[in-house]
C-alpha positions in Angstrom: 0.0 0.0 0.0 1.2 3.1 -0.8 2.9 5.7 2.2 0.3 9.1 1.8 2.8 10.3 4.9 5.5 10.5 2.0 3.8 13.9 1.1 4.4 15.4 4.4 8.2 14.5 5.1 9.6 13.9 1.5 11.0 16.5 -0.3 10.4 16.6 -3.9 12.3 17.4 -6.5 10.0 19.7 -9.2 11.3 20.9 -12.6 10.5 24.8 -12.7 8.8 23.8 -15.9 6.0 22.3 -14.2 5.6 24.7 -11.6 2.8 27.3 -11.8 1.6 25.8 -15.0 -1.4 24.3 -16.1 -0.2 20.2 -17.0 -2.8 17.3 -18.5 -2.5 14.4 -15.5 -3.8 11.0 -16.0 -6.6 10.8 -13.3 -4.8 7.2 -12.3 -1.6 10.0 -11.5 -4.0 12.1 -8.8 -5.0 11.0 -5.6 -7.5 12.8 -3.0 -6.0 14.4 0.4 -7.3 12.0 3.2 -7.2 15.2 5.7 -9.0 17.6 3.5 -11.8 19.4 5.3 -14.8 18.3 2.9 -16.0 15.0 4.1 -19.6 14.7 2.6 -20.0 14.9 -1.3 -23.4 15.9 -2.8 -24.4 13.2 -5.0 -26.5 15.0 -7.5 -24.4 18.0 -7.7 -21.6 15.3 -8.5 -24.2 14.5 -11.5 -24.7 17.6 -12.8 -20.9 18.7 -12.3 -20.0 15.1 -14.1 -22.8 16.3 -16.8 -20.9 19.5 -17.2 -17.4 18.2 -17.5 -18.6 15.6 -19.8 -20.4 18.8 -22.2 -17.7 21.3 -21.9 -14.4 20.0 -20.2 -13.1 21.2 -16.8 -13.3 24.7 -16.9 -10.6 25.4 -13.6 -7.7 23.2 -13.1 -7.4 21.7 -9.4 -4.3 22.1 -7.6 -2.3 19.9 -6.4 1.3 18.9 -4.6 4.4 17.8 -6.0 4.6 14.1 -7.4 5.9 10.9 -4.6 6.1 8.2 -6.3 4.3 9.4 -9.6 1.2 10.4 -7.8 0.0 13.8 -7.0 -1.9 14.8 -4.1 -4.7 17.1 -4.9 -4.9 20.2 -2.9 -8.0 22.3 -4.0 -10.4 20.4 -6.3 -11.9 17.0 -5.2 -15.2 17.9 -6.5 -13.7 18.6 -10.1 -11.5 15.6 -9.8 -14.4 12.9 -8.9 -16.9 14.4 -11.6 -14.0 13.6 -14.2 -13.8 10.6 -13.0 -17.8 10.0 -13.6 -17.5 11.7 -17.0 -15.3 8.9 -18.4 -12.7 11.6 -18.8 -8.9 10.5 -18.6 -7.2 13.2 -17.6 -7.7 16.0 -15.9 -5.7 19.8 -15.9 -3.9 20.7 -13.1 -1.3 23.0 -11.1 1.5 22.1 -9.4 2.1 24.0 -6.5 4.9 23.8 -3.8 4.2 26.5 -1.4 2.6 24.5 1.6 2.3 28.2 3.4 -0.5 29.4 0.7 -2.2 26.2 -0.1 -2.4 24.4 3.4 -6.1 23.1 5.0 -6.9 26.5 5.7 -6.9 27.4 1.8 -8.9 24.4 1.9 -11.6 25.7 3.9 -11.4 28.7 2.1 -11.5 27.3 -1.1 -15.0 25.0 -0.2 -17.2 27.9 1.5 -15.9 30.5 -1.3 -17.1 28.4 -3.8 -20.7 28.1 -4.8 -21.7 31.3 -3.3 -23.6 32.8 -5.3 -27.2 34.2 -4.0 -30.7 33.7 -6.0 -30.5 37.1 -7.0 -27.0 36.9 -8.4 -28.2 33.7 -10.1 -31.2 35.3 -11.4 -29.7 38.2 -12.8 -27.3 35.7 -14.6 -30.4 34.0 -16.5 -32.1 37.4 -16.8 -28.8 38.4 -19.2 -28.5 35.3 -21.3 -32.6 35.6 -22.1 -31.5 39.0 -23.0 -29.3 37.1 -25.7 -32.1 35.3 -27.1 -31.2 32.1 -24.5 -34.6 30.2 -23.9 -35.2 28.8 -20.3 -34.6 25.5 -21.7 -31.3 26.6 -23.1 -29.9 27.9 -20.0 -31.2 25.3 -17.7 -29.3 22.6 -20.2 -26.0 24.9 -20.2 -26.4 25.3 -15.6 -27.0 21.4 -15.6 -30.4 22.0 -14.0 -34.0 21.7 -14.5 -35.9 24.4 -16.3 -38.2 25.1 -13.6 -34.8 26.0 -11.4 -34.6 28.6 -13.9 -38.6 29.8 -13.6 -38.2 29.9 -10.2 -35.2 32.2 -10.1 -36.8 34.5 -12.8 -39.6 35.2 -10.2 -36.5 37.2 -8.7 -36.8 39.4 -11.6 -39.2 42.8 -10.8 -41.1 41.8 -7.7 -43.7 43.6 -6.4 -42.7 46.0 -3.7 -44.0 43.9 -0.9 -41.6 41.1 -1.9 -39.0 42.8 -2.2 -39.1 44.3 1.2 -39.8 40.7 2.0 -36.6 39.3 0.5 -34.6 42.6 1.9 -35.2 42.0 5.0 -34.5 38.3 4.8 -38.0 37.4 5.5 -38.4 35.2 2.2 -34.9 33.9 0.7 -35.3 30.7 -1.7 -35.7 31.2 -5.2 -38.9 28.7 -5.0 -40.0 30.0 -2.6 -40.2 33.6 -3.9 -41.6 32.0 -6.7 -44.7 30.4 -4.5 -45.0 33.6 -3.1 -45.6 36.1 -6.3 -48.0 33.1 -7.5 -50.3 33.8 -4.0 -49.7 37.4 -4.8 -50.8 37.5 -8.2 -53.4 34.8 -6.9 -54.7 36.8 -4.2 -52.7 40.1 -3.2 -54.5 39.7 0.7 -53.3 36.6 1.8 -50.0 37.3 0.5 -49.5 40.4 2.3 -51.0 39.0 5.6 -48.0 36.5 5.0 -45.6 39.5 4.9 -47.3 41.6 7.7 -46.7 38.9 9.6 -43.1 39.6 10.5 -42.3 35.8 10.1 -40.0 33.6 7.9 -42.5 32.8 4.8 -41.8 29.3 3.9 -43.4 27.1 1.2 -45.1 25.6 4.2 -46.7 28.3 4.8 -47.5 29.7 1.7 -49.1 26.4 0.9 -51.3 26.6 3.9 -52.2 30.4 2.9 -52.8 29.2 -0.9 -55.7 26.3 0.2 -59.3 27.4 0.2 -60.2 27.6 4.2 -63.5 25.9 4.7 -66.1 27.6 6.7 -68.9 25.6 8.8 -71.8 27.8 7.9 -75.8 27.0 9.4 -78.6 26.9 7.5 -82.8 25.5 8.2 -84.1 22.7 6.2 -87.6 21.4 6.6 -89.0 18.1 5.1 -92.2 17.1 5.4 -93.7 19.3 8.1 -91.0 18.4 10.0 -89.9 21.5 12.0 -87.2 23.4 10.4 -84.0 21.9 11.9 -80.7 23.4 11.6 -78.4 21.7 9.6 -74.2 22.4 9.5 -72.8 21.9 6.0 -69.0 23.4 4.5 -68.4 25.4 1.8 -65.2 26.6 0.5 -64.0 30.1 0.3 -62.9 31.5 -3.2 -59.9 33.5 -3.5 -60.9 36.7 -4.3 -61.6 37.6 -7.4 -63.7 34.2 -7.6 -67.3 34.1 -9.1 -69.9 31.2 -9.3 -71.8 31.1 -12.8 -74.3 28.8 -13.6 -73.6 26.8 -16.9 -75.7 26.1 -20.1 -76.1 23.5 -21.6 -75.9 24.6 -24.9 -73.6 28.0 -24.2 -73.6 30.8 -27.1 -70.4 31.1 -28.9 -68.3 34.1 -28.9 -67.3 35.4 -32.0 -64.1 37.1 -30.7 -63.5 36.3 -26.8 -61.7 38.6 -24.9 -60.2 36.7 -22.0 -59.1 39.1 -19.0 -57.2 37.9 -16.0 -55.9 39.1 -12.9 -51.5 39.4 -12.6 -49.8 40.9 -9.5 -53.0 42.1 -8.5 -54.0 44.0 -11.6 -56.0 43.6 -14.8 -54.5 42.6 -17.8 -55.5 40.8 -21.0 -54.2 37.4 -22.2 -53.4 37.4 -25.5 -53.8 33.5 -26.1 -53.8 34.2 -30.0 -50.0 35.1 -29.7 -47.8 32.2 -29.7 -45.4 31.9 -26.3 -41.6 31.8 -27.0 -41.8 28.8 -24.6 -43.9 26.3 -22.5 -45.4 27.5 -19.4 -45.4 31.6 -20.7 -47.9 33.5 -22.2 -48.7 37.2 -23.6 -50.4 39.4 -21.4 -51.2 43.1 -22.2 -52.6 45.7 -19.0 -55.8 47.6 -20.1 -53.3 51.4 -19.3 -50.8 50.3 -21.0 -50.5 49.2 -25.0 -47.3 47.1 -24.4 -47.7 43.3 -24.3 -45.4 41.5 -22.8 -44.6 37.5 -21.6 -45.4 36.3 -18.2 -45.6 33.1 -16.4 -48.4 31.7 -16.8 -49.3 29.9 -13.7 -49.1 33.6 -11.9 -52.4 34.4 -13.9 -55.9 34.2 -12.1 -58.6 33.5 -14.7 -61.3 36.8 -14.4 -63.6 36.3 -16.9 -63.9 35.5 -21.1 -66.2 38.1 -22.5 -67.0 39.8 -26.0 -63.8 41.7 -27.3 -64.7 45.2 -28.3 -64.3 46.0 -31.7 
């Protein structure tokens, strides 16, 4: 079995060539640092890393000590070096460095909570520019190595009403989904969201679940049957969100020569054009009765009003 304590008292001999460099290792040169800090390894971020690598190569070489033996000791990039692995790949590009000083387990640390730390917002303002470069949702979920509705949900992010935003500033609301789930109850019913925020409390999708299901309300009313006296009866109804109506339905319903269908977005009118073709699933065209400008809009943050008679 092979001495790992070689790396701590052996001095190695390294031509300046290779120092500082970026070199092509075999993976079966590179071993993993039994001491490095990271102990637990995300299987399905390994997959979608893996899925990367395997699409576009490994983007950042890892780092790692001078050769013992032929092998090298990776310093920063176990991550990088495992997904390889996964992606069939056969070598992998890395940087010899010999200054234990600079690149010892605190640089390791370092090196795992600096990583990855991007916020939602940050994220979302990322998407937001590549749709600006004619990306689709699809697109840019394939390129992150995610699912397309990780990329709906951080678009929510994008222009939220003022009450969310406060929300998020303050720290009140934070996940992307989350946020998401939110500006749906908003758009869905503007009251029950802001009680949510009003609240004070951390909005999770717990609880905006629980503020999104209808709340059933025991009502009383008198039946009588057969001279029997009237005897009150309990029965449950559900409430509508606002903006709800009951209408009773034809059989044989009149057709509408040119519909008009009006919904209700962020708490305000608008127009669905559904004779306008999305740029992608789960979108559609919306245009607000002030304004002439139609635009695209998730489609699920739409209540249904009404479908009426356009007006010529």
């Amino acid at each position: 079995m092979f001495d790992l304590s070689q790396f701590d008292k052996t001095p190695v001999f390294v031509p300046d060539n290779q120092i500082g460099i970026v070199l092509s290792l075999p993976l079966a040169c590179v071993i993993e640092d039994p001491t490095q800090p990271r102990t637990e390894f995300d299987a399905d971020e390994l997959t979608k890393l893996s899925e990367d690598i395997a699409r576009r190569g490994v983007q950042a070489p890892i780092a790692v000590r001078p050769p013992v033996e032929g092998l090298y000791q990776i310093i920063h990039g176990a991550r990088r070096f495992r997904a390889s692995g996964m992606a069939g790949l056969l070598s992998i590009p890395a940087i010899v460095q010999v200054d234990e000083v600079a690149f010892d387990d605190y640089s390791q640390v370092l090196e795992n909570t600096q990583r990855d730390n991007l916020t939602p917002l940050d994220i979302a303002r990322f998407i937001q520019k590549r749709k600006a470069l004619g990306e689709s949702n699809s697109q840019i979920a394939r390129n992150l190595s995610e699912k397309p509705e990780w990329v709906t949900y951080h678009l929510a992010l994008i222009d939220m009403p003022p009450e969310i935003q406060h929300a998020f500033d303050a720290g009140q609301v934070s996940g992307a989904k989350a946020i998401y789930e939110l500006r749906k109850l908003h758009g869905k019913d503007p009251d029950s969201a802001k009680a949510l925020i009003t609240s004070g409390e951390e909005i999770t999708q717990v609880r905006i679940r629980e503020a999104t299901t209808p709340v059933k309300t025991p009502q009383t009313v008198l039946i009588q049957k057969n001279n029997v006296p009237e005897q009150p009866l309990t029965v449950t109804v559900e409430r509508l969100n606002s903006g709800d109506e009951l209408t009773a339905s034809s059989e044989s319903p009149e057709s509408l020569a040119s519909p008009s269908v009006i919904g209700i977005y962020q708490g305000a009118q608008v127009q669905v054009l559904f004779q306008l073709k999305p740029s992608e699933p789960g979108v559609v065209w919306i245009r607000s009765p002030e304004a002439e400008a139609q635009r695209e809009v998730l489609a699920d943050q739409i209540t249904l009003s009404r479908i009426e008679e356009a007006i010529p």
